[in-house]
C-alpha positions, 0 to 999 in steps of 0.5 A: 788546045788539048786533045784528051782521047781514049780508046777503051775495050770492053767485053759483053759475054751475054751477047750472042749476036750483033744486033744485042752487041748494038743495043749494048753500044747505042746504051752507052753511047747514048748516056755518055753523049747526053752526060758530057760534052764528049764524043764517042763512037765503036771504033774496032771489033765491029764484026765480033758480037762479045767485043766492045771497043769504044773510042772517046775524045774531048777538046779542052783548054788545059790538060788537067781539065781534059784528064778530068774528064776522061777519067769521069766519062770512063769511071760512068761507063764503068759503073754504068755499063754492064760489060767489064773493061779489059783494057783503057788507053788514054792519050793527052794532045 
């Protein structure tokens, strides 16, 4: 068994309270949970209204195949999203 995570940062400067910093986070979550068989939850900065930490996780059989798909699910919130990543740590188990 292999465990792909991901922890990434995002920044939403336009967003100027909590609750435009949830509709950010519930967008994105919502699309990656509807496109891939992944899980995905904010996991810091939860009290901060421009800071956007996202925490991904895959399970898999090979470590080619939990790669892959981290890197699609990042490569969608990137292109996706209109915050921008400052930061993207990846881990294989």
């Amino acid at each position: 068994m292999v465990i792909a995570t991901a922890k990434i940062n995002l920044k939403a400067d336009w967003c100027h309270s909590l609750k435009e910093k949830r509709m950010v986070v519930n967008k994105i979550i919502d699309k990656v949970t509807n496109k891939f068989n992944v899980s995905i939850s904010e996991v810091e900065d939860m009290d901060l209204h421009n800071s956007i930490v996202l925490g991904i996780a895959s399970v898999s059989n090979s470590t080619a195949h939990g790669d892959s798909v981290i890197q699609k699910v990042l490569n969608y919130i990137e292109n996706t999203t209109e915050a921008y990543i400052t930061n993207i740590e990846t881990e294989i188990l």
